[in-house]
N, C-alpha and C positions, 0 to 999 in steps of 0.2 A: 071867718076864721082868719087870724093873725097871725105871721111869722115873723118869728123875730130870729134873725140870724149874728149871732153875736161875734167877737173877733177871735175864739177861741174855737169857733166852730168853722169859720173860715180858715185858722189855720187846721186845722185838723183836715178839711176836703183839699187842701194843699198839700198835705205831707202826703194822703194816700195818693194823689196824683202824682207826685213827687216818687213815692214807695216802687208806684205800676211803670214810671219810663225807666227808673231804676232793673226794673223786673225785665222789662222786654229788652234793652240794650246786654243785661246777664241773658236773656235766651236767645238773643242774637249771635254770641259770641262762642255761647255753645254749640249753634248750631251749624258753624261756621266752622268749626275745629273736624280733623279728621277723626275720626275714632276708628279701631281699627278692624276688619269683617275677619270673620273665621269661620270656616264649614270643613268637614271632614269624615270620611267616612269607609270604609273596607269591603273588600269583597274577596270569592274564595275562586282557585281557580283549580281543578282536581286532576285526575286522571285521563278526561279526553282531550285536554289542552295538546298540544306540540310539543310541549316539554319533559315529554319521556319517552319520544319517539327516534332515533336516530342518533346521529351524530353529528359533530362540530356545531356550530355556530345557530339556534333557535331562538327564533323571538315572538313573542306573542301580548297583544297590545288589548288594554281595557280601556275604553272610552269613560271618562267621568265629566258627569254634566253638574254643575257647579249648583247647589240648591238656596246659597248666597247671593248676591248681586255685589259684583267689583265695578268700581269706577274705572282701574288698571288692572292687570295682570299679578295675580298676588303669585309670592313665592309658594313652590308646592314641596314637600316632604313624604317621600313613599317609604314605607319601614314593614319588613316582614315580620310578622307576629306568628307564622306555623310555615311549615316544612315539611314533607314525606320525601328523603331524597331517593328513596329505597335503601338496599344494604351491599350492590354490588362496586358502587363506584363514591369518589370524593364527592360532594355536596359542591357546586359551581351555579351561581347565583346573581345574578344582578338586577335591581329593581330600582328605576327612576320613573320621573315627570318628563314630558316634552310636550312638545305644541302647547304652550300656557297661554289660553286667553282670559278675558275677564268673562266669560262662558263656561270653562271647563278645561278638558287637557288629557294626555294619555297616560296610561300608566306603562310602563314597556316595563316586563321581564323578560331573561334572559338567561339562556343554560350557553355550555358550550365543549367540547372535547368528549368525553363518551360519560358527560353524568345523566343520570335520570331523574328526573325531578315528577312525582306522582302530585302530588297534592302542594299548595301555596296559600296561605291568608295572607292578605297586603292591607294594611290599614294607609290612610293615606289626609293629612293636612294642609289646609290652603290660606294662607295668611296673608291681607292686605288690605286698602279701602276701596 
């Protein structure tokens, strides 16, 4: 059996080689680029919380464990989505992120002066690489 390999066939196993360094230097450099993680998710906190018991200053903290994987610490976003303040006093509310690692972070709410706060949904966003 005879092969005959001509110069049209040579250039052709050269452009695909050509084609495939082209290809791997493009997925090199994609995969070199950050692109950015995001995980996010809510929880509800009701009636037996701290936050409709008493007065002045109450705080009450959810642990969120991050279902993503960060390289650094992404910015976190906490946003109420429901409320029961009940119907005796103003609605006084405060809900942030602290202790941000690239693991997870708190969520802390917070009443204060004589509101009562029965029920809370907290949804909550984590954005970084």
């Amino acid at each position: 059996l005879e092969t005959h390999v001509t110069n049209d066939d040579q250039k052709s196993v050269l452009d695909v080689i050509g084609w495939c360094k082209d290809l791997e230097e493009k997925i090199k450099k994609l995969e070199a680029r950050e692109i950015p993680v995001v995980d996010h998710g809510d929880f509800i906190k009701d009636k037996n919380s701290d936050l409709n018991k008493g007065e002045g200053e109450r705080l009450i903290t959810e642990k969120i464990t991050f279902n993503k994987v960060f390289k650094k610490a992404p910015v976190v976003k906490a946003s109420l989505s429901g409320i029961d303040p009940g119907d005796q006093f103003p609605a006084r509310i405060d809900v942030r992120a602290e202790n941000v690692t690239t693991e997870g972070c708190d969520i802390v709410m917070g009443t204060w002066g004589n509101s009562t706060i029965y029920f809370l949904k907290v949804n909550w966003t984590a954005i970084g690489y």
